[in-house]
C-alpha positions, 0 to 999 in steps of 0.5 A: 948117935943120941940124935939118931936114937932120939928120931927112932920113934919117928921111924918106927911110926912113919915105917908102920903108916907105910906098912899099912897104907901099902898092905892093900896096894901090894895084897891087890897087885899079888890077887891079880895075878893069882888063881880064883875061881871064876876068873880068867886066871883060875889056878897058879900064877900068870896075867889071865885077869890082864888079858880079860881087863885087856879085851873086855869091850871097847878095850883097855887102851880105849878106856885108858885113853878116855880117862887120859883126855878127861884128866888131861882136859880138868888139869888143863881147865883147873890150872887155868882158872885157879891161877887167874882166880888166885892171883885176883884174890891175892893181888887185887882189891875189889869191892866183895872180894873176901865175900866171894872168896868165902862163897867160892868156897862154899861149893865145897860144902854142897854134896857132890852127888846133889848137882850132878842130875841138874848139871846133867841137864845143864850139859843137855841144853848146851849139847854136851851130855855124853861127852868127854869134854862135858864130864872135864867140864863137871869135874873141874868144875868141882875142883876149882874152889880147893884149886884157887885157895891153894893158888890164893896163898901160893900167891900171898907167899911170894914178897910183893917187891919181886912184882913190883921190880917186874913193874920197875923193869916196864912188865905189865900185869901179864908179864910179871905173871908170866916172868915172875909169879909163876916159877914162883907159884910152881909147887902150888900150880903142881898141888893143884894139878896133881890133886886135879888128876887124881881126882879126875882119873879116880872118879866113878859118880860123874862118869856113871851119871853123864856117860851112857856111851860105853865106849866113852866110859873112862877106866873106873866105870869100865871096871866096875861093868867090867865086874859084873859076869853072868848070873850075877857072878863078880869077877874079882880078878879082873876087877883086882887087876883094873885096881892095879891099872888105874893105881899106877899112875896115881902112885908114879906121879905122887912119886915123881911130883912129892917134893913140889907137892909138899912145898906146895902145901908148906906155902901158906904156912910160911907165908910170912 
């Protein structure tokens, strides 16, 4: 009972944060099916704004697919080279390593924004402007300096005997990766790949600069042309209702992958 009252406090403040973190997904998903002025769904209650959202221009499912094929696409690219990155970081010594780790990630530090219009002509020259594949490009490009320090010390946290017994029982370096390190290292390669997806199915900057073709436009830059009515008019339930699409799969797989997500970022602090 003491113990029980003793954690009270924990309860109370964790309840509160997911009241207000949760408040304006709920307040969204209640105004898109709400009646506004202006929109689809004026008064009462219904799916108006859905439909709207649904057949505006190429379609939603259209939209729906892009940003599936560029998230599928910088997971993909992500993953594959934050683990070889990684494991090279951790496993291997090498003259400059530490030197370019650090500069690795100071990409991190270059404003997002700053390189896009000279990556925009980067993509022009290699014929890849306009394109979905362009865009994964860019965004996993982005991605990768967050993605191979979290893989670095997935890797360090994993005792050094289990590759060595890989090594003992005749694998080489590729089969005690494949065999050893990488059920090892899952919560960490989940990490980064959720963390690749989101960032991929939310962006709106990338699309905005690289994509001129609107039926090559993923869902959050469909919704914000979708925003904008005639005679400078916004539609906020339709807008309302793309919130709530693009929210949905971010919320579900948060859900479904939590407790890989948080031991892959538990992994460095228990190193050792």
């Amino acid at each position: 009972m003491s113990r029980a009252l003793g954690r009270t406090p924990y309860f109370v403040v964790a309840g509160g944060l997911a009241v207000i973190f949760l408040f304006p997904l709920l307040w969204n998903a209640w105004a898109s099916v709400s009646g506004q002025p202006g929109t689809a769904q004026e008064s009462g209650h219904g799916l108006g704004n859905y439909r709207t959202l649904l057949h505006y221009d190429a379609g939603l499912w259209r939209y729906l697919l892009n940003s599936t094929v560029v998230s599928a696409l910088t997971v993909a690219l992500t993953l594959g080279v934050s683990l070889l990155g990684g494991y090279a970081f951790a496993r291997f010594d090498f003259p400059g390593k530490n030197l370019l780790f650090l500069l690795t990630l100071a990409i991190l530090m270059v404003p997002y924004a700053t390189l896009l219009i000279p990556l925009y002509v980067l993509l022009g020259r290699l014929h890849l402007q306009n394109s979905l594949v362009g865009l994964s490009l860019v965004l996993a490009m982005f991605q990768l300096p967050f993605a191979t320090f979290m893989m670095r010390i997935s890797f360090e946290a994993v005792p050094r005997e289990l590759e060595e017994s890989a090594f003992v029982d005749g694998c080489g370096t590729a089969g005690a990766l494949r065999r050893v390190l990488l059920p090892a290292v899952r919560p960490g390669l989940i990490t980064v790949g959720l963390f690749a997806f989101l960032a991929a199915w939310n962006d709106f900057i990338a699309p905005l600069i690289l994509i001129s073709d609107s039926e090559k436009a993923p869902l959050p830059l469909a919704v914000a042309n979708l925003r904008q009515q005639s005679m400078g008019a916004v539609d906020y339930g339709a807008t309302e209702a793309g919130v709530v699409v693009l929210a949905v799969p971010c919320l579900l797989l948060f859900l479904l992958l939590q407790r890989h997500y948080m031991r892959g970022f538990m992994s460095g602090a228990l190193k050792g």
